[in-house]
C-alpha positions as CSV (number, residue, x, y, z in Angstrom):
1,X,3.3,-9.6,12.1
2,X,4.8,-6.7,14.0
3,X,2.4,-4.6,15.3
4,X,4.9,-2.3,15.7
5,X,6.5,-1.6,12.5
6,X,2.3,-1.7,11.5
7,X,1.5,1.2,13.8
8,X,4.8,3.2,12.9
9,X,3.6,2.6,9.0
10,X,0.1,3.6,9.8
11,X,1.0,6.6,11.8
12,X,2.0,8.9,8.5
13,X,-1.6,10.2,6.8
14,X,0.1,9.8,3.2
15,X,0.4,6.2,3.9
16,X,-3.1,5.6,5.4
17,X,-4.4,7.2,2.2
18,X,-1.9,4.8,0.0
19,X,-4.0,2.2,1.7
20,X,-7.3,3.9,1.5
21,X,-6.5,4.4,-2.7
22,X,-5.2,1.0,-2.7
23,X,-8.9,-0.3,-1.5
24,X,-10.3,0.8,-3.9
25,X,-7.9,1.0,-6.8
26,X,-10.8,1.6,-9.5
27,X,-11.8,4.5,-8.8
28,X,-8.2,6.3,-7.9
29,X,-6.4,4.4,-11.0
30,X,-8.5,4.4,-13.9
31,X,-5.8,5.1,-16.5
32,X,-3.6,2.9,-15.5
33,X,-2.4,0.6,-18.7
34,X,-2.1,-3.0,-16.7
35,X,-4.9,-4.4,-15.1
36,X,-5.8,-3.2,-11.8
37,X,-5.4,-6.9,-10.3
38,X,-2.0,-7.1,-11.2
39,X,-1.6,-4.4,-8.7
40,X,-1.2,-0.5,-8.6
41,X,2.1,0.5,-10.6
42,X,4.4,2.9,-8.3
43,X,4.3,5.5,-11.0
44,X,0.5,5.4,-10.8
45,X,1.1,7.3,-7.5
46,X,2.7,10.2,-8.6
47,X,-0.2,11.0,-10.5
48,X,-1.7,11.4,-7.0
49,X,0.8,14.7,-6.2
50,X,3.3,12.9,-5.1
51,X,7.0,12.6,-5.7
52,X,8.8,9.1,-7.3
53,X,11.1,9.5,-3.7
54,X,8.1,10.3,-1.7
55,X,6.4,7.0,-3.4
56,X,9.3,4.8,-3.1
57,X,9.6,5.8,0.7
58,X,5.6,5.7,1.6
59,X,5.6,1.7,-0.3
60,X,8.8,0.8,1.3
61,X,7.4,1.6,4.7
62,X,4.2,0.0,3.6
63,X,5.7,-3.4,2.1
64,X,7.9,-3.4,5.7
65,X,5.2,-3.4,7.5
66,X,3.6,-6.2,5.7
67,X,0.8,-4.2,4.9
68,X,1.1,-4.2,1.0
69,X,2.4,-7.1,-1.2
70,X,4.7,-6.8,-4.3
71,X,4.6,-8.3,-8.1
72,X,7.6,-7.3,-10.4
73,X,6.7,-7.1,-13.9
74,X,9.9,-6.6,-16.0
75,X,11.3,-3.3,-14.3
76,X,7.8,-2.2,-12.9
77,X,6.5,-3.2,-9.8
78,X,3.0,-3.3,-8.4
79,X,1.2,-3.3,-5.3
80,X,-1.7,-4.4,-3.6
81,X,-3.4,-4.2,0.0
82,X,-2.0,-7.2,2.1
83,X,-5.8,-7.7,3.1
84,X,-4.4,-11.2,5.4
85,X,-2.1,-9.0,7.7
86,X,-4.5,-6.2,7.9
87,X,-7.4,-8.3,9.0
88,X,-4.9,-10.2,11.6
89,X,-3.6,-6.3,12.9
90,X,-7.2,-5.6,13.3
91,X,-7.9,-8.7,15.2
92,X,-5.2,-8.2,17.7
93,X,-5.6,-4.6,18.2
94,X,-9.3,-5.6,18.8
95,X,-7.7,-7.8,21.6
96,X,-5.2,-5.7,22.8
97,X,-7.1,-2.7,23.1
């Protein structure tokens, strides 16, 4: 974990609310077609008022930082809250701070 690269990813407010819709993926992605526990597809995002470049570069950042995990599925990829690494940051900020 580099608590670095976490508090550069968490320092953008698009990206804490990727996280924040990501928590709860139910009530941000109903209409998605794949199930929600596969993951959120990238596309979903844009429905969100965001751009597919502004996605790409937002989940990039994210996955970096260890804070979302990946699943390909054929050409799509999905995401999900790395709720492990999260809870660990929290912990050692907790400490740190």
């Amino acid at each position: 974990m580099d608590k670095d690269e976490i508090l550069k990813a968490l320092s953008h407010p698009t990206r804490m609310d990727i996280l924040n819709w990501l928590k709860n993926p139910e009530a941000h992605f109903k209409s998605q077609e794949h199930p929600l526990e596969m993951g959120v597809c990238a596309s979903q995002f844009e429905r969100c008022g965001l751009s597919q470049s502004t996605v790409s570069s937002h989940l990039g950042t994210l996955h970096r930082a260890g804070l979302v995990t990946t699943r390909r599925v054929g050409q799509w990829i999905f995401y999900k809250r790395n709720e492990e690494t999260i809870a660990d940051f929290l912990k050692q900020l907790s400490r740190d701070i």
